[in-house]
Every structure is written in structure tokens, then in C-alpha cells.
C-alpha positions, 0 to 999 in steps of 0.5 A: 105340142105335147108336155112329153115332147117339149120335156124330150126335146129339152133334154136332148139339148144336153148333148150325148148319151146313152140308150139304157134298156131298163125295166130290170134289176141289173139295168138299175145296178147299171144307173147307179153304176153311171151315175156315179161318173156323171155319165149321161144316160137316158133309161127306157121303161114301159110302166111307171113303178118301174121308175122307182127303180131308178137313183134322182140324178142330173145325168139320169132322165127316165123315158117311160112308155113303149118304143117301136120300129116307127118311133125309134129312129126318132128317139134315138135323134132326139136324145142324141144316143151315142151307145145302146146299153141293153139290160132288158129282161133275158125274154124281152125278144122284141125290145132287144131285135129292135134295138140290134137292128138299129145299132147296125143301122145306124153304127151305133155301138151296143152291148148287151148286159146279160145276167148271170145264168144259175150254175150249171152244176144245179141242173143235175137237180133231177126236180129240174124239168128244162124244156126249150119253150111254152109250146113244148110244155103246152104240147105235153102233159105235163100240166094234166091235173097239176096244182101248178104255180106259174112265175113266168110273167103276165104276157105269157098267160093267154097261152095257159088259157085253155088249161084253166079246165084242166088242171089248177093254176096259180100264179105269182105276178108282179105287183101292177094293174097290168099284170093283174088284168092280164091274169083276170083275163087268162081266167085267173081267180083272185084267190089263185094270184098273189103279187110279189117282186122277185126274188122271194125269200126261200121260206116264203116260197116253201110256206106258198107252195104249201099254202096252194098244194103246189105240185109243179111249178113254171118258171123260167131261167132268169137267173138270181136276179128272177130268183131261180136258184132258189127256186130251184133250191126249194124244188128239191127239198119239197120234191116238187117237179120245177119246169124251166123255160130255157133263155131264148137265143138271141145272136148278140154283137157283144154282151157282158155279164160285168158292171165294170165292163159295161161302165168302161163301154159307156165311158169310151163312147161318151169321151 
């Protein structure tokens, strides 16, 4: 047996607990959150610098690799998961489809924690291209001959592949082997990538788009926590066309956008 399996099947000797989703941001706030009342939490990530991300507690156990439809009914025994807490990225479909269908499966309570939208009041920024996927913006010109500066994650580059010819692409990453292969593979150059977290300052983002003589940039709707409010900021006082990728539609049980909200689910479902 496995040093990984003994250790899951020890903790799931501590009895309840709650399924974070984690690998963002919020879902960090959130095990903080939890951990100052000693709730009992078991947090998945798919790398292990996302660990980092997470406080050294008692009640806390960070779980990292990647969790499939075969596995899960497993997991979610073992680890004795009375409530799903779902704070994954707004585009991690798979992860979040999985875990609704499991919780409806197996009447498991979950809650889906959304981070905030950018206010709407911004998208009257006529910078602001809003299309409602990848294919839409690979289908157009809007690409054609562009110096374009990609922020939309390492597992979206394949599709920009056959535009390595046709315009100039740059893209910030996140700071991982993974990400840096991927990009190596979609046919980035190393001096078109730069590795970064978000969200990034708004003077480091107008002396990059400067640096590369952007003149359209990719991103998608992430919120604050992705830094596109100032994304978008920047977009206008450089006039530089942006093009957001709208969040895609996922028919949630029942989400929340607040801490407290999401802490007082866990409570009531680990009395």
C-alpha cells in the first residue's frame, strides 16, 4: 500500500468533514475562514505550489492531484465528506459538473462560492470586446496580425496553436513547469512568456503591454481576484482593445459570493 493511502486512510479516522474545492484565491480565504472555528476540511489542489496557498492547521488536510469520476465515490468515503464546498476557478467545468453530480447522487449538501463579477458599469468601456467563448474569437479576425498578449490559462493554448503564423502571440502564465511546458508546446518562444500570479499591479501591467507593443489582449472574466478590473482599467488608458471570454454557464444547486455565508453552510453541516 501506498504512502499516500495509508496517510488518506488515517485521516479519514477524524470523522466529518468538508470537501473544499480549492486551487484559488477565494478557496484560501475560505480555509482560513474554517479554520478559525476548527472546522474540519479536507482541500483538493491539482499542483503542489498550490499548497502554499493554504494555513498549517489541525483541522486542515491538503489532498493534491487530480480527481475523476472513477475515484471520487471513493474519496468522498474515505474522507468521510459530509458538504461540498466549491471554490475552484469560474472556468474549471469538469471539477465543479463532477462534484454536482455527485452531491445529487449521493445527497450531499453543496454550495458553489462564486467570486464576484467586475461591475457591470465597466462594460460600458468601449475598449471592452465581450465575446461568449474561444471558438468565437478563433472564428473571427479579430487575432489577424495583432501583437496579442494572452492571460486566459495554460490549458486554453493548443487552441492558439495555428495562430503562432498569424499574428504574434505573447502570454503571461503562471509561475510552473506546467504551465511553461504547455506554452513550449503551443509554440510559444521564451521571450513571448512571462510567469506572474495575478492579480498584477496596474503599472506592471501598462510597462508589459508597452514592453511587447501590445495591441490586443485576451483575458477572461475572473473577477478581481484574476485581476480584470484592472485589466480593464489599463485597456482604457492605453486604448488597447481587451477581449473577454464571458464566464460559462453552469446550473449551480445554490452559490454564494459571501465568506460568512459559505462558513455558516459548513457549520450547519458539520453540527
Amino acid at each position: 500500500m501506498s504512502v499516500e493511502r495509508l496517510m488518506t486512510l488515517a485521516a479519514s479516522c477524524f470523522g466529518d468533514r468538508v470537501w473544499l474545492i480549492g486551487g484559488t484565491q477565494e478557496s484560501a480565504q475560505l480555509s482560513v475562514a474554517l479554520s478559525r472555528f476548527q472546522l474540519p476540511c479536507i482541500v483538493t489542489v491539482t499542483t503542489e505550489s498550490a499548497k502554499a496557498l493554504y494555513p498549517i492547521t489541525q483541522s486542515l488536510q491538503i489532498w493534491v492531484g487530480r480527481l475523476d469520476v472513477t475515484h471520487l465515490e471513493e474519496f468522498l468515503q474515505e474522507q468521510g465528506i459530509v458538504a461540498i464546498l466549491d471554490a475552484s476557478h469560474p472556468y474549471a467545468l469538469e471539477i465543479s459538473k463532477m462534484a454536482i453530480a455527485i452531491s445529487l447522487h449521493r445527497q450531499i449538501p453543496y454550495l458553489r462560492y462564486e467570486r464576484p463579477a467586475v461591475d457591470a458599469e465597466i462594460d460600458n468601456n468601449q475598449q471592452v470586446i465581450r465575446l461568449d467563448s474561444f471558438e468565437t474569437l478563433l472564428t473571427g479576425d479579430y487575432l489577424q496580425e495583432q501583437r496579442v498578449l494572452l492571460t486566459i490559462g495554460y490549458r486554453n493554448f493548443p487552441l492558439f496553436r495555428p495562430w503562432q503564423e498569424k499574428s504574434t502571440l505573447f502570454a503571461r502564465i503562471l509561475p510552473s513547469v506546467t504551465a511553461m511546458d504547455a506554452a513550449y508546446a503551443a509554440g510559444f518562444a521564451p521571450d513571448r512568456l512571462i510567469a506572474l500570479r495575478p492579480p498584477v499591479p496596474a503599472e506592471l501591467e501598462k510597462a508589459l503591454w508597452h514592453h511587447w507593443k501590445i495591441s490586443l489582449v485576451v483575458t477572461k472574466a475572473s473577477g478581481t481576484a484574476g485581476g480584470e478590473d484592472v485589466k480593464r482599467r489599463v485597456a482604457t488608458e492605453l486604448g488597447i482593445p481587451l477581449v473577454v471570454i464571458t464566464r460559462p454557464e453552469v446550473a449551480y444547486p445554490q452559490q454564494t459570493s459571501d465568506i460568512e455565508a459559505a462558513v455558516e453552510f459548513c457549520r450547519y453541516h458539520l453540527k
